[in-house]
C-alpha angles and dihedrals in degrees: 000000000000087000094050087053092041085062092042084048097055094040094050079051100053099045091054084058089053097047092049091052096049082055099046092051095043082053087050089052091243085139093161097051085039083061099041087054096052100044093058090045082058104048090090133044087357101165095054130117101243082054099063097087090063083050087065103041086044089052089049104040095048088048095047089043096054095039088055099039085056091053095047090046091049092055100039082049086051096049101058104204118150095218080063098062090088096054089047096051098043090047084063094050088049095059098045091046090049086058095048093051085053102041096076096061098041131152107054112181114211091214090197090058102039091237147082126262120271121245115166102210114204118190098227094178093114096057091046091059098047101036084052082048099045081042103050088042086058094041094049097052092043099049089044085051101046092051078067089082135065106237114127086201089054096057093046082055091049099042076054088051094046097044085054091055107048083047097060082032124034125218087355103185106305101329093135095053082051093045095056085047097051084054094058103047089037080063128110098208097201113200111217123214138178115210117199100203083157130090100235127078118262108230107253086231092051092050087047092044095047085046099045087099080175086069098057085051085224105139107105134188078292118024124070122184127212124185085184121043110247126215119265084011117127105200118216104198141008129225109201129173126205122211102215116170134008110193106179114185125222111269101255130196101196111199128213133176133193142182114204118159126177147181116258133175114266106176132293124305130198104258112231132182133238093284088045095252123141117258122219139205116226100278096056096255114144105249124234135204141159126312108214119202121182118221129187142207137197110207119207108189127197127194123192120195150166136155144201127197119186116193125196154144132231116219128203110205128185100224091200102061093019085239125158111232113179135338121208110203115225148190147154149181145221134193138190119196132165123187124193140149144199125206148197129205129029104332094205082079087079136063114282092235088066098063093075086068091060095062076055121114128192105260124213104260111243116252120261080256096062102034077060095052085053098058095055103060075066084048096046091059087046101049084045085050096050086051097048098052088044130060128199084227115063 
């Protein structure tokens, strides 16, 4: 019984929230949330008594939303003006889609008046149709008028208008045709290209790696990237990266030798006293202790080491006046180091996390190519870096 009015309770708690809530929205003129709010407190149990106050706030706020969105509608339509043809479609939308959210749960009695709520229902079909019409015709022009100009930023504005278009109204004339053609010209079509101001020879599959802008994944909704000119293409920009400097180091074997002994357990002795007699415990028992043996290495370390340090710069160039940007200095750095060791002598004498350095070998050193190649797959995450944290367009 007390849990079955402790759930009553909390309902009844929770739906007084809901209810306050519906009211405080519909005072604040959010019509639309105020409606939202009533309809899913009447999905369920609609025609009961403790549901009767979202009736009400339903019936208002419907009334309050479509009288001001008429209104609204009636001076927007006198005005005339062709930036207005968006707010006037979607208002109709609005009021047809506010029906449609009410419709399912109708009818709602109001038990106290003996009647259902009132909710004057329009079709609004007809002003749909006309104000996506009146709206796709503007868009259209506008966007055929505006590809007369040579703004990148224009024709990103209009690929956004047509995409809008053929979105409300489907295969509208030859918008996708448009829409294809305000890409293209929206596009900054970057030409990628690899300097070598050093005297050493740059690896072919570095130069192909550093290039492959497919592999940064870097081209976005308006930057393509070309590591070859293409054909009817006019590139904006050039990304060019200068190989300044190539420091390669000698290829070094450092040597290192150590002594280290210890005392280890090696079985139980008899325990016996100064005079080397056994000791006994009381009962008469041999004691036994420890016997500690020593045991000694000798450690001979190897080191193996060689390092290579690219230095560059990354220009930004305006093709079209020729003109330097920006340039991003850069620079990075590989090293190859094995380190291995041979021994002689008991190896427990030294700590545990050395012996892995005993299963060690001496390895071939790579080549200066490919210690260069190295240090690009580095160079390659910094140049990416470089380009994602600066635009060609402030």
């Amino acid at each position: 019984m007390k849990k079955t009015l402790l759930l009553f309770l909390t309902a009844l708690f929770i739906l007084s929230c809901g209810v306050k809530k519906t009211q405080s929205l519909l005072s604040e003129g959010d019509y639309d949330a105020a409606i939202d709010r009533a309809v899913e407190g009447l999905r369920s149990n609609k025609n009961t008594k403790g549901k009767q106050d979202y009736v009400y706030l339903l019936e208002e706020a419907f009334a309050k939303a479509k009288d001001r969105d008429l209104r609204n509608l009636d001076l927007l339509s006198k005005d005339g003006n062709p930036r207005n043809y968006e707010i006037i479609y979607n208002t109709y939308l609005q009021l047809n889609n506010r029906q449609e959210k009410i419709r399912p749960i109708l009818p709602l009695p109001l038990l106290n008046k003996g009647r259902n709520a009132y909710f004057p229902f329009d079709n609004y079909n007809t002003q749909i149709i006309s104000s996506r019409n009146t709206l796709s015709k503007y868009l259209y022009d506008n966007s055929k008028a505006l590809m007369l100009t040579n703004d990148k930023q224009i024709f990103r504005r209009v690929y956004d208008d047509l995409n809008y278009l053929n979105q409300i109204n489907p295969n509208y004339k030859d918008v996708l045709k448009l829409i294809d053609e305000a890409r293209f010209k929206g596009t900054d079509f970057i030409s990628v290209s690899l300097r070598n101001e050093t005297n050493m020879v740059i690896p072919s599959a570095l130069q192909n790696d550093l290039l492959d802008f497919s592999t940064y994944g870097m081209n976005d909704k308006w930057t393509v990237y070309h590591n070859e000119k293409q054909k009817g293409i006019y590139y904006d920009y050039g990304l060019i990266m200068n190989f300044r400097d190539i420091n390669i180091s000698p290829e070094q074997i450092k040597e290192k030798e150590f002594y280290n002994e210890k005392q280890i357990k090696d079985g139980l002795k008899t325990l016996v006293d100064n005079r080397g007699n056994v000791v006994k415990d009381s009962l008469g028992n041999t004691i036994k202790v420890d016997n500690l043996k020593t045991i000694k290495i000798r450690v001979y370390e190897f080191n193996q080491f060689k390092a290579c340090q690219i230095t560059a710069k990354v220009d930004y160039v305006d093709l079209k006046t020729n003109q330097l940007l920006e340039s991003f200095p850069i620079s990075s750095e590989f090293i190859f180091e094995n380190r291995y060791a041979t021994y002689k002598g008991d190896k427990r004498a030294t700590d545990v996390e050395y012996y892995n350095y005993f299963d060690r070998r001496p390895i071939p050193f790579p080549t200066n190519e490919q210690m260069v190649y190295q240090t690009g797959e580095d160079l390659k995450a910094k140049l990416k870096s470089i380009i994602t944290q600066n635009g060609f367009r402030n």
